[in-house]
N, C-alpha and C positions, 0 to 999 in steps of 0.2 A: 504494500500500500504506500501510493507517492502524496505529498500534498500538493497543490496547484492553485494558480491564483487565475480571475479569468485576464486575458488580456487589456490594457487601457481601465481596467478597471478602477477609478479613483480612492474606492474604497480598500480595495487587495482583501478583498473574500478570500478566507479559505477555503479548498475541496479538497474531498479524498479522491483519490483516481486508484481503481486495482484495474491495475495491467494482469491479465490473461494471456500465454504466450498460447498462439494456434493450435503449436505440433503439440500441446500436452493438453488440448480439450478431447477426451477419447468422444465424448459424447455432445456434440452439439446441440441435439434437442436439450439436454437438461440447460444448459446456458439460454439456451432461446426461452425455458420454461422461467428460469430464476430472473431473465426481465421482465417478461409479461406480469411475474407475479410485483416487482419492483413497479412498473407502471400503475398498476391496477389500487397499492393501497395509498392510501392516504391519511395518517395515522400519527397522533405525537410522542406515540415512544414504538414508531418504528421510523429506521433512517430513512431520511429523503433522498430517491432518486433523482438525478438529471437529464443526463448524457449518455449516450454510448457513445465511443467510433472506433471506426477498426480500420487497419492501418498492413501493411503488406506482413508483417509481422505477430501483431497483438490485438486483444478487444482490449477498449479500456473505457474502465463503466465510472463513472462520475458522480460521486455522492457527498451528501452531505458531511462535514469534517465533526470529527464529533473529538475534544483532547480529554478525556476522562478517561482512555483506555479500557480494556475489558474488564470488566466484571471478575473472573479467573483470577485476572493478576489480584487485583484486591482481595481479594479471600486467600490466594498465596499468600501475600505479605503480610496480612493482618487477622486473617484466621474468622474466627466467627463475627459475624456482625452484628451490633445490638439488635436487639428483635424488633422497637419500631421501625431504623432504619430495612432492617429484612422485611418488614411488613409492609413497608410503604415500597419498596422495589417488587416487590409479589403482584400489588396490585397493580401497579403497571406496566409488566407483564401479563396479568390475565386479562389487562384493559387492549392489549396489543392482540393476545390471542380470540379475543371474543369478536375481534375488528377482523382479524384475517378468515377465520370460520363463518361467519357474516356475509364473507366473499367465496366460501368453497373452497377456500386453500388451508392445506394443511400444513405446517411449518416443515416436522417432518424430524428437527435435527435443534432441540431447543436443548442447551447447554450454558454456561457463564460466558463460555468464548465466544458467542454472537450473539454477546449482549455488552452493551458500550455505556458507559458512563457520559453524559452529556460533558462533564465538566470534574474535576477534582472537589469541587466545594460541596456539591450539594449529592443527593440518591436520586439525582433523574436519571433512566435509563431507556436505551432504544433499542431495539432486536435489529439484527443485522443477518446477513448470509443466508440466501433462499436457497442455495445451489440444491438441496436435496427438497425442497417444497413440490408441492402437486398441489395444481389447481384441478380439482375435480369437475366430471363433467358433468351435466345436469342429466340426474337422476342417478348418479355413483355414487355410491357412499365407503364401498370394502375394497380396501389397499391390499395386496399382498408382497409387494417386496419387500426384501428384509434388509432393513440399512436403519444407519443412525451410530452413536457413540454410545460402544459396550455401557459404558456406566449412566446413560440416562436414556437406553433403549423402554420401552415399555413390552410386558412378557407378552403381549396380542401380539406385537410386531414380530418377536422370537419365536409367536408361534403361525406366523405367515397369513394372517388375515386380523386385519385390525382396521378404524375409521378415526375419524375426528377426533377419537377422545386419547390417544395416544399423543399429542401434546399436553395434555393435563396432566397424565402420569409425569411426563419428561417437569412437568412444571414443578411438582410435587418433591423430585427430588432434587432440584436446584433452591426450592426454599428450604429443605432438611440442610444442603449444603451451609445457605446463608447465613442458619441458624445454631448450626454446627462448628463450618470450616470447613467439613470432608463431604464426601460421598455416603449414604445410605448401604450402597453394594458394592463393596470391594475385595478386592482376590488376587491372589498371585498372575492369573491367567483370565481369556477375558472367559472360559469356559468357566474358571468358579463364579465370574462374576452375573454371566448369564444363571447359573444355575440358583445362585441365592435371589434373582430377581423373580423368578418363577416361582420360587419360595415365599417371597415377599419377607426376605428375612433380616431385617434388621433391628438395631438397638438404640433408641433415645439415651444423650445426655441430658443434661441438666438443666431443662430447657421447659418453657412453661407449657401447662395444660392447655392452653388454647393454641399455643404453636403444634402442641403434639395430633390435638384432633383437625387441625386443619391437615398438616402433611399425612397423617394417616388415611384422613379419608380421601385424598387426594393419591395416594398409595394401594391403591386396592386391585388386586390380579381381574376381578371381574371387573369389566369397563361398566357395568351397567351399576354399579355399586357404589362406584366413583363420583365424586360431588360433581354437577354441571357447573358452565361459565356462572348462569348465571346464584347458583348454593354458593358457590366459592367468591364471587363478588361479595355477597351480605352475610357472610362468615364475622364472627365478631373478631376475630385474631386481626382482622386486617383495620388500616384505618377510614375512619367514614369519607 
């Protein structure tokens, strides 16, 4: 990712620009999919799109500059986050997912790492990186490929037929993260990691009863079990 300013611009905007090199897109549909879905939202804690242009070389997609870095890094450096700060970044995340489901699209691949801090100072954040998103088509609801990051995969997706609600799981265990530090399911290999996810087997620390019943019920192997956008919106752990 480069920064860029636009040309004659008097003010000198920042952008992000990710260069894409050609020879290492194996699959061009999925790049053609992760603009359409970058065109289509319009959302304030997800990034804004611009630009594309593609060049004898590269595509290079044009976004908004966001300096607050990922999400990841801060929970590296700093480890667990106070629970309002974790509760007021949950909710805008389930404000971004409630906005893309709305539109049919599934994120797909919801982790710390494509989620951005708007700024060092404050808990605004945006979701970024559609590249594994699918816009469904009307009247499809059941996914069956099997992708995502071992550790915030949901067990429908591990078991090759999952829909919509497989970002709420991923959600689920990104605010256990928050409220934590770590991961809910971790293992030596990503196959222990899959198998304690199927289990739904993990351990609370020392972390309040309303944080607990929100990620748990957000942690549920049956998707139909699982709290909807809109339980998890008016969940009391979060703020009004």
């Amino acid at each position: 990712m480069r920064l860029a300013t636009q040309w004659a611009d008097p003010k000198q905007k920042m952008y992000a620009v990710k260069s894409i090199r050609k020879d290492q897109v194996e699959y061009v549909g999925m790049l053609e999919q992760e603009l359409l879905v970058l065109m289509e939202v319009d959302h304030p804690n997800i990034v804004r799109f611009y630009e594309v242009y593609s060049d004898p070389k590269y595509y290079r997609i044009v976004m908004e500059y966001l300096e607050g870095g990922e999400l990841f890094d801060s929970i590296t450096t700093r480890g667990a986050f106070p629970e309002p700060q974790a509760a007021l970044i949950t909710k805008q995340l389930l404000s971004a997912i409630k906005h893309l489901h709305s539109l049919n699209i599934v994120h797909r691949d919801l982790k710390p790492e494509n989620v951005i801090l708007v700024n060092k100072e404050t808990c605004r954040v945006k979701l970024i990186d559609f590249g594994l998103s699918r816009m469904l088509a009307e009247g499809t609801s059941v996914m069956k490929t099997r992708l995502g990051t071992p550790y915030f995969v949901s067990p429908e997706i591990l078991g090759g037929k999952y829909d919509k609600r497989c970002d709420l799981w991923s959600l689920g265990v990104m605010t256990f993260m928050l409220v934590c530090g770590y991961p809910p399911f971790n293992g030596h290999t990503d196959a222990e990691v899959f198998y304690k996810i199927k289990l739904c087997d993990y351990i609370f620390p020392a972390v309040s009863e309303l944080a607990q019943d929100f990620i748990s019920r957000l942690l549920r192997t049956n998707p139909d079990l699982r709290l909807t956008i809109q339980e998890a919106l008016r969940h009391p752990w979060l703020p009004a």
